[in-house]
PQR file with spaces between the fields and no chain letter, atoms N, CA, C, O and H, PARSE charges and radii, in Angstrom:
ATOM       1  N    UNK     1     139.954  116.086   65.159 -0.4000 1.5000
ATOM       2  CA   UNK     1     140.218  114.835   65.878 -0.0000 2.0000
ATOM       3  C    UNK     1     140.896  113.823   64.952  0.5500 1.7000
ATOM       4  O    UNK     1     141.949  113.245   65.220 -0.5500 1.4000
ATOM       5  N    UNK     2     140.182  113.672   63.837 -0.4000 1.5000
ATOM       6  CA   UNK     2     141.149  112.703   62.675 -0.0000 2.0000
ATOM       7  C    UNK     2     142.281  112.865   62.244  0.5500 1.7000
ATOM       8  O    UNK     2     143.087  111.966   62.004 -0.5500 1.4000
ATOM       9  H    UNK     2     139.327  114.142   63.619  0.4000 1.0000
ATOM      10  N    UNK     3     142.518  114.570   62.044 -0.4000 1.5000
ATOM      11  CA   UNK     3     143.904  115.065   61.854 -0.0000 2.0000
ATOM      12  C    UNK     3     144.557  114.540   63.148  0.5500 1.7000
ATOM      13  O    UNK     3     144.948  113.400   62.901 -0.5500 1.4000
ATOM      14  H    UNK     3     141.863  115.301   62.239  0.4000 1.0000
ATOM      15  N    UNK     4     144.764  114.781   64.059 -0.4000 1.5000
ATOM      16  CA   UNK     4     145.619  114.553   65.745 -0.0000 2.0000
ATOM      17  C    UNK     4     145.886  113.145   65.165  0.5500 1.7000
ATOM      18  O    UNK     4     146.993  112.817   64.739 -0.5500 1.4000
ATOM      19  H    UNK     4     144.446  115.707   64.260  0.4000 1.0000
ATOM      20  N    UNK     5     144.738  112.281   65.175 -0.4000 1.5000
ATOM      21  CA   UNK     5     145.183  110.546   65.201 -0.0000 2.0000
ATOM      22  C    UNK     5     146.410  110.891   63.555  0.5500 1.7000
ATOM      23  O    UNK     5     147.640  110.879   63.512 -0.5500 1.4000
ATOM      24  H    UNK     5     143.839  112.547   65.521  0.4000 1.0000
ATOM      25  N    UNK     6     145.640  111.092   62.710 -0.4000 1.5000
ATOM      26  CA   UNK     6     147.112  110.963   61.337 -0.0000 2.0000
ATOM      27  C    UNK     6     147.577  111.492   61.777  0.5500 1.7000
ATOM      28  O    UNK     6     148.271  110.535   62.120 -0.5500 1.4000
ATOM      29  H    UNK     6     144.640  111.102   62.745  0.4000 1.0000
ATOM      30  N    UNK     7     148.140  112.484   62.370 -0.4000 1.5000
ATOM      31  CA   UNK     7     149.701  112.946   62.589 -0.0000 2.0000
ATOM      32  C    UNK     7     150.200  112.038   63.554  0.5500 1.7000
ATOM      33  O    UNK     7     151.060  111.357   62.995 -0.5500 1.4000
ATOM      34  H    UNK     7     147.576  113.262   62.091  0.4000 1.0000
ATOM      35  N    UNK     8     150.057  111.677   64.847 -0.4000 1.5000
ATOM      36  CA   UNK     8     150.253  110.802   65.514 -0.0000 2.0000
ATOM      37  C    UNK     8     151.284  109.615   65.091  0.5500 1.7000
ATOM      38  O    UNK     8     152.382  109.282   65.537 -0.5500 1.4000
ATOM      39  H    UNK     8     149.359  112.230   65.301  0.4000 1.0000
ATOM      40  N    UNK     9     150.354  109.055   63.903 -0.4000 1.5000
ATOM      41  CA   UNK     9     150.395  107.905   63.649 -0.0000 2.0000
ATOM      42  C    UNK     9     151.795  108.031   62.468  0.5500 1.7000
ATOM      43  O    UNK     9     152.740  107.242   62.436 -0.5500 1.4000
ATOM      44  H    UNK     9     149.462  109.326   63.541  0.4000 1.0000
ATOM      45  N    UNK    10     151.656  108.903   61.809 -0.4000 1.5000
ATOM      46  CA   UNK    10     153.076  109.601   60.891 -0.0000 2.0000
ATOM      47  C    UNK    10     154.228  109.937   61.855  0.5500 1.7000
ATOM      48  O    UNK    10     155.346  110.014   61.346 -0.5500 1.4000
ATOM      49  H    UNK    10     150.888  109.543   61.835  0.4000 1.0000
ATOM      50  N    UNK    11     154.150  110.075   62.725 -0.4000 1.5000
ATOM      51  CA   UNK    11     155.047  110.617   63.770 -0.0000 2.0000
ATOM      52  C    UNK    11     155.803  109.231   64.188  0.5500 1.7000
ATOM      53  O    UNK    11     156.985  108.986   63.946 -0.5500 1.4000
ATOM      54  H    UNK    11     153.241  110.013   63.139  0.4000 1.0000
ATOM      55  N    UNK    12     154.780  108.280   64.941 -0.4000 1.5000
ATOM      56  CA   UNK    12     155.279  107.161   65.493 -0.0000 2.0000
ATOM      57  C    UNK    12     155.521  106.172   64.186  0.5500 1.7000
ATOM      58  O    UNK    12     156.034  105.053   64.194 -0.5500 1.4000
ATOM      59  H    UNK    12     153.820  108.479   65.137  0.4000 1.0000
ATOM      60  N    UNK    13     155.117  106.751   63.314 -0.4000 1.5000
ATOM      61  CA   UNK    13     155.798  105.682   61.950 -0.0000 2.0000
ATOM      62  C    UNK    13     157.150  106.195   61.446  0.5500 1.7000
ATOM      63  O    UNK    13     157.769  105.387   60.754 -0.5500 1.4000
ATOM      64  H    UNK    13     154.700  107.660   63.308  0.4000 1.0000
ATOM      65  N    UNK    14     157.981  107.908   61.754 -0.4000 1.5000
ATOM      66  CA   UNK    14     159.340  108.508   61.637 -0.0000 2.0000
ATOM      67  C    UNK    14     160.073  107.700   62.633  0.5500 1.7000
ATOM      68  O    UNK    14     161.045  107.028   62.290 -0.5500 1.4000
ATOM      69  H    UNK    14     157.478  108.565   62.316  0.4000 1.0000
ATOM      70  N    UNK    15     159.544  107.746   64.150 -0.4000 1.5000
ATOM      71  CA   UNK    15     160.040  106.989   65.057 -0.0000 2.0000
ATOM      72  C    UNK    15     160.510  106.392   64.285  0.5500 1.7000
ATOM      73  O    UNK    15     161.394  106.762   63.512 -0.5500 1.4000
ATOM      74  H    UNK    15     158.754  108.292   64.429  0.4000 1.0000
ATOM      75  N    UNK    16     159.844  105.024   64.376 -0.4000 1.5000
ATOM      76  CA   UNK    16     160.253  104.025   64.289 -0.0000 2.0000
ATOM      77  C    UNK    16     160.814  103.614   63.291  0.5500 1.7000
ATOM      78  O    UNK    16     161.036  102.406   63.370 -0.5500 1.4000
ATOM      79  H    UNK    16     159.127  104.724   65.004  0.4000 1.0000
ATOM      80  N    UNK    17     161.230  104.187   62.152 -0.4000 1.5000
ATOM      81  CA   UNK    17     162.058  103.923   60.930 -0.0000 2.0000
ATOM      82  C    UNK    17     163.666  104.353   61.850  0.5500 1.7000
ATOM      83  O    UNK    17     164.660  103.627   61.846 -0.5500 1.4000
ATOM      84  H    UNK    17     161.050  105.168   62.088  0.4000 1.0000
ATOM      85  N    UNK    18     163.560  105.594   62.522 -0.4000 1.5000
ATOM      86  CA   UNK    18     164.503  106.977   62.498 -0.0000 2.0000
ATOM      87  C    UNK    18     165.290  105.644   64.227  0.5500 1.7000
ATOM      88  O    UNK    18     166.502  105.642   64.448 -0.5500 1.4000
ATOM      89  H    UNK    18     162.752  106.184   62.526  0.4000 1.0000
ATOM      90  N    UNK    19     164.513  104.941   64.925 -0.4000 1.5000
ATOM      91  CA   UNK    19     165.122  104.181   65.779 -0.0000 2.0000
ATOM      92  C    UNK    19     165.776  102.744   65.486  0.5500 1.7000
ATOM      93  O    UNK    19     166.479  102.061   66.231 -0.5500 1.4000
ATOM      94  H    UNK    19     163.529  104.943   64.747  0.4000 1.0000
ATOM      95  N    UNK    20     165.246  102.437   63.913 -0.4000 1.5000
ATOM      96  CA   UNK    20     165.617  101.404   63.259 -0.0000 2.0000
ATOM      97  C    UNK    20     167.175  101.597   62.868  0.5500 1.7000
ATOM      98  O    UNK    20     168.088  100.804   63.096 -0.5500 1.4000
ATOM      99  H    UNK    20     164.675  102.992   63.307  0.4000 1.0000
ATOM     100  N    UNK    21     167.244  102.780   62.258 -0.4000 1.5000
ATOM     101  CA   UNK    21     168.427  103.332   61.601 -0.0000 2.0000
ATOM     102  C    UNK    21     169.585  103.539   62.764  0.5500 1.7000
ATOM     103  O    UNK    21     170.762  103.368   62.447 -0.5500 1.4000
ATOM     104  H    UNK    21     166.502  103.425   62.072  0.4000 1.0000
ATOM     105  N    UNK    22     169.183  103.959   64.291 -0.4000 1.5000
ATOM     106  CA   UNK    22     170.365  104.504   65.374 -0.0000 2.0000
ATOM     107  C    UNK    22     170.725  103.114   65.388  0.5500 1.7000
ATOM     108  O    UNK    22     171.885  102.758   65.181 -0.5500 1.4000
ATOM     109  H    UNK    22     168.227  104.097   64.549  0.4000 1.0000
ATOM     110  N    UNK    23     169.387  101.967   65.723 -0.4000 1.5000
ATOM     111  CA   UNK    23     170.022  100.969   66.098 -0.0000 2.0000
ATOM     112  C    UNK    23     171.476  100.183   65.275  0.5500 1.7000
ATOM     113  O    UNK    23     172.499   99.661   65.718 -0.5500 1.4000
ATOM     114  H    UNK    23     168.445  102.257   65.891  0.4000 1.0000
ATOM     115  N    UNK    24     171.040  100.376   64.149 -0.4000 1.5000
ATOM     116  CA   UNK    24     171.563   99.801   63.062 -0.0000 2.0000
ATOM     117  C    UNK    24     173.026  100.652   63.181  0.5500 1.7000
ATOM     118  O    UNK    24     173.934   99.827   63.082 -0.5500 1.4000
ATOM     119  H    UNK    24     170.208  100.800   63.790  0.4000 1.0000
ATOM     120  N    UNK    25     173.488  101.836   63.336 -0.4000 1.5000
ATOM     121  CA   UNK    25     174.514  102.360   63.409 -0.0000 2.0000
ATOM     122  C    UNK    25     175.241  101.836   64.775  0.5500 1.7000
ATOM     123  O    UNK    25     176.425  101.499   64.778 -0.5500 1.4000
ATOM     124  H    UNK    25     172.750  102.506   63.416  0.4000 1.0000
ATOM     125  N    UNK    26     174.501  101.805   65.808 -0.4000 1.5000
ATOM     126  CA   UNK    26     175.079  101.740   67.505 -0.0000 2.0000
ATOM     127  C    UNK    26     175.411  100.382   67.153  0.5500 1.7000
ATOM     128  O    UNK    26     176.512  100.085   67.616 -0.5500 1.4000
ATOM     129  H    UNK    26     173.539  102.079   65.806  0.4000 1.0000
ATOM     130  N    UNK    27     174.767   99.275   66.386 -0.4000 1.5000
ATOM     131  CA   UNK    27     175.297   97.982   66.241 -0.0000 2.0000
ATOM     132  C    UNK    27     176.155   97.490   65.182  0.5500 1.7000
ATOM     133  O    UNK    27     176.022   96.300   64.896 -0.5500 1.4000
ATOM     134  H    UNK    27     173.872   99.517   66.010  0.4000 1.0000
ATOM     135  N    UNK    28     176.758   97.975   64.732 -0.4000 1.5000
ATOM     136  CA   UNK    28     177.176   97.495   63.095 -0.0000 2.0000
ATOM     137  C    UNK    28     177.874   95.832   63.316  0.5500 1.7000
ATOM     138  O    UNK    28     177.629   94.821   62.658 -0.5500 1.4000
ATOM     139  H    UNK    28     176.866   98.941   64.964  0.4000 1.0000
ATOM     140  N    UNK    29     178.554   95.963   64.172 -0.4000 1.5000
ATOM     141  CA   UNK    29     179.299   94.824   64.426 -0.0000 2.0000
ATOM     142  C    UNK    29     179.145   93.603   64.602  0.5500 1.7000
ATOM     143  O    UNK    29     179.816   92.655   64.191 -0.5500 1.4000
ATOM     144  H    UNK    29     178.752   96.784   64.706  0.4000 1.0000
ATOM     145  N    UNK    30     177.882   93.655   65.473 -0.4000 1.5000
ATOM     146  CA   UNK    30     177.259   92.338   65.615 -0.0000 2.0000
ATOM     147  C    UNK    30     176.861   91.813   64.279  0.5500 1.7000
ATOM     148  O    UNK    30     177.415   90.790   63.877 -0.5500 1.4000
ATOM     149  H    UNK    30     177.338   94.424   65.807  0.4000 1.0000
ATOM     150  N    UNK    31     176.055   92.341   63.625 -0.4000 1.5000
ATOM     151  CA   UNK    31     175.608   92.258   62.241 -0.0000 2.0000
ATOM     152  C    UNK    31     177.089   91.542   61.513  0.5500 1.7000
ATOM     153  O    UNK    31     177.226   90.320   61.462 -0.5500 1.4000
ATOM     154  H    UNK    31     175.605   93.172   63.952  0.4000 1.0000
ATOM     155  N    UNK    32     178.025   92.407   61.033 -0.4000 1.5000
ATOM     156  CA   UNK    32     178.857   91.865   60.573 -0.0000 2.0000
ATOM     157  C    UNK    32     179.540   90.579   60.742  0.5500 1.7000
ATOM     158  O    UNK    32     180.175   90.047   59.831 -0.5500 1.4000
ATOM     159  H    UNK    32     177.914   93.399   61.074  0.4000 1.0000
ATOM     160  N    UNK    33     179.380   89.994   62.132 -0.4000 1.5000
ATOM     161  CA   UNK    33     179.572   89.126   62.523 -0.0000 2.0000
ATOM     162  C    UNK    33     179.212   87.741   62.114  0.5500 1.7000
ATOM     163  O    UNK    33     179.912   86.869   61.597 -0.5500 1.4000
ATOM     164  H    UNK    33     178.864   90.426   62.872  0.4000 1.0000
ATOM     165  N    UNK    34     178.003   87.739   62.452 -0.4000 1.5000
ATOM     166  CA   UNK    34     177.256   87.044   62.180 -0.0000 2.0000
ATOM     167  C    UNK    34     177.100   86.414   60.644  0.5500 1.7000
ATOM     168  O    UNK    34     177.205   85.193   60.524 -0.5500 1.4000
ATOM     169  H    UNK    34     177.435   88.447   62.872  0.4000 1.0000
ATOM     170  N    UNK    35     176.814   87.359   59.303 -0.4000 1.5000
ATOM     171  CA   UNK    35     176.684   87.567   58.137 -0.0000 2.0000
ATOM     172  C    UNK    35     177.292   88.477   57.712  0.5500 1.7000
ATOM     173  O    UNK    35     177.311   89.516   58.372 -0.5500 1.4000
ATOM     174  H    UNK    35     176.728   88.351   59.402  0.4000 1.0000
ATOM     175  N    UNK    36     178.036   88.389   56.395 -0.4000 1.5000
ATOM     176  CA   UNK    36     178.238   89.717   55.890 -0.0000 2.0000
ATOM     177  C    UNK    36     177.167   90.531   55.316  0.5500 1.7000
ATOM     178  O    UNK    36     176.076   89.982   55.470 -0.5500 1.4000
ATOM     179  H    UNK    36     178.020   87.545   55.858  0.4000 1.0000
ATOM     180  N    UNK    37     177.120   91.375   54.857 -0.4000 1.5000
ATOM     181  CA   UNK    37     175.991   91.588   53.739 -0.0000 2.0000
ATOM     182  C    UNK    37     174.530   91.153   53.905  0.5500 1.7000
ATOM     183  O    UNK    37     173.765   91.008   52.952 -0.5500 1.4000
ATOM     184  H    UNK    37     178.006   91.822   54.732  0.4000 1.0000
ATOM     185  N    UNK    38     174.173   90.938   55.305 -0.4000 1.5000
ATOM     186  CA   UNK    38     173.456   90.629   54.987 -0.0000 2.0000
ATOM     187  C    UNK    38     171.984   91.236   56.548  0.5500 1.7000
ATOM     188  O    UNK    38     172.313   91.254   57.734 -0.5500 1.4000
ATOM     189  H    UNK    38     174.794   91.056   56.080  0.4000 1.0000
ATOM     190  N    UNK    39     170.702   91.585   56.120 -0.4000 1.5000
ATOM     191  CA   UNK    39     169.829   92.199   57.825 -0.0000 2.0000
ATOM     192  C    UNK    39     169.726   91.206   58.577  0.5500 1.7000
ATOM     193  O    UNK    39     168.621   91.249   59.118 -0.5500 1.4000
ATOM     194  H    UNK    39     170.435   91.570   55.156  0.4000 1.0000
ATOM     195  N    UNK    40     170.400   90.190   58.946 -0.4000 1.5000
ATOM     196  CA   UNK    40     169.984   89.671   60.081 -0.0000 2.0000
ATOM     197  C    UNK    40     169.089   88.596   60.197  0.5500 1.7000
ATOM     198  O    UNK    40     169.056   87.850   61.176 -0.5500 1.4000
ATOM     199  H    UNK    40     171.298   90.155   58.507  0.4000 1.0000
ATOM     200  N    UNK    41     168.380   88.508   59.233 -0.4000 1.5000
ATOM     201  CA   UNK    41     167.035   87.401   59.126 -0.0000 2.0000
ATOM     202  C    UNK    41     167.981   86.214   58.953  0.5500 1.7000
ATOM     203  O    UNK    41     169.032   86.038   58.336 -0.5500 1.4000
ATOM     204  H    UNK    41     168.408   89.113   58.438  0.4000 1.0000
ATOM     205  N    UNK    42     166.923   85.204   60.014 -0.4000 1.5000
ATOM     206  CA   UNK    42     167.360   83.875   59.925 -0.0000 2.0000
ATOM     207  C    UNK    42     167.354   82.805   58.703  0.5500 1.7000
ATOM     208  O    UNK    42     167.989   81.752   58.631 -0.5500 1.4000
ATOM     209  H    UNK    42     166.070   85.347   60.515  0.4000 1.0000
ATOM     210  N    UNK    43     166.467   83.366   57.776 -0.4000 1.5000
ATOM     211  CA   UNK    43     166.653   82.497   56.748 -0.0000 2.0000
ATOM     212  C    UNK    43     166.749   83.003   55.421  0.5500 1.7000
ATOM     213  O    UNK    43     165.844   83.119   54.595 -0.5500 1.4000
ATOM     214  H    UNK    43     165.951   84.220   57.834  0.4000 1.0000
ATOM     215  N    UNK    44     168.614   83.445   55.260 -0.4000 1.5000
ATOM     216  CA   UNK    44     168.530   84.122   54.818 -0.0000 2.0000
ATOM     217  C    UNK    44     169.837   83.529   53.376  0.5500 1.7000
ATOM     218  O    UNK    44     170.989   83.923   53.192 -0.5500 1.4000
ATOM     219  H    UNK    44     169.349   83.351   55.931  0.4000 1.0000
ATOM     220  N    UNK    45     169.039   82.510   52.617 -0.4000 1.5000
ATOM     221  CA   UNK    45     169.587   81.718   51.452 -0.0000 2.0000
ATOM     222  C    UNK    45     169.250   82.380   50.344  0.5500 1.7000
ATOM     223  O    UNK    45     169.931   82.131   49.349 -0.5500 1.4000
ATOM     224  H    UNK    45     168.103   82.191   52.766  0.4000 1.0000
ATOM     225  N    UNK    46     168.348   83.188   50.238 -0.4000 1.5000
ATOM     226  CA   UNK    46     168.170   83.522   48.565 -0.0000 2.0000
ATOM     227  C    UNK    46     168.760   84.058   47.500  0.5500 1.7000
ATOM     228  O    UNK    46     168.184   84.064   46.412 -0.5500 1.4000
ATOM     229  H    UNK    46     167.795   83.390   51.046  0.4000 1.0000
């Protein structure tokens, strides 16, 4: 039963890196737009 939940949870943690990354390809543009060089965060002076 503990194994099922950790794999699970490793699984939906590939997700969600592996849907971070499509997004990031399907969008490049907007990004560029906006900032060069830079993820998107609003406060992004440092």
């Amino acid at each position: 039963m503990l194994q099922e939940i950790i794999v699970l949870v490793i699984v939906g943690i590939v997700l969600f890196f592996v849907g971070r990354s499509l997004v990031r390809m399907l969008r490049p543009k907007r990004d560029d737009k906006r900032s060069s060089g830079c993820s998107g965060c609003p406060g992004c002076g440092h």
